[in-house]
N, C-alpha and C positions, 0 to 999 in steps of 0.2 A: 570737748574741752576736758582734760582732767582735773582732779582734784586738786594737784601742787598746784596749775595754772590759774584756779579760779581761788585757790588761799593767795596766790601770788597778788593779783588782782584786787583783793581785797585789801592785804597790807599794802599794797601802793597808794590805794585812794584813800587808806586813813593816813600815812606819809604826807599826802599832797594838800589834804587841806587841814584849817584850825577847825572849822564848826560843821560838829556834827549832832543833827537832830536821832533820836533814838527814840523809837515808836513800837507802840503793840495793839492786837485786834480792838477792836470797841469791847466792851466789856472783858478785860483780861483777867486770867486766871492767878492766882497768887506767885506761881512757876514765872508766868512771863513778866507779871511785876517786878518780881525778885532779880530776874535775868536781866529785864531792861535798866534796873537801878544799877547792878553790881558793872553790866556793862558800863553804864555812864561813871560810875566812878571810877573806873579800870581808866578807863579813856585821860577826863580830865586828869589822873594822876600822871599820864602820858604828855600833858602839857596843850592838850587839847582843850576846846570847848563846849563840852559837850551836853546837852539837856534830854533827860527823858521829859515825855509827855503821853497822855492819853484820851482817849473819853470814855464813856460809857461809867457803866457803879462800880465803885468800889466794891471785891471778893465778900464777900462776909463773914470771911474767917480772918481780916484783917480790921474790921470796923475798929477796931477798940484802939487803933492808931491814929485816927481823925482826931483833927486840934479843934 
């Protein structure tokens, strides 16, 4: 499979549906945090519905953003 064909594949299946879950490893790094937020809002502003989630601790270079 090449690469146009599998970016093709991708932009179809976010074309084809409203809800998309957006995920990263258990305990993720502040990069994939950052990546899977920027992601989900890219999306929703696409008209999508879209949620990051995780599990694992919180980076600890980001603690001081907990409410």
């Amino acid at each position: 499979m090449s690469n146009g064909s599998a970016k093709q594949k991708v932009i179809q299946s976010i074309k084809d549906v409203t809800n998309i879950l957006v995920t990263v490893s258990s305990s993720p790094s502040v990069d994939e945090l950052s990546a899977a937020l920027g992601l989900t809002i890219f999306l929703n502003k696409l008209g999508k519905h879209a949620t990051a989630v995780f599990s694992g601790d919180i980076p600890p270079a980001i603690t001081v953003l907990e409410s």
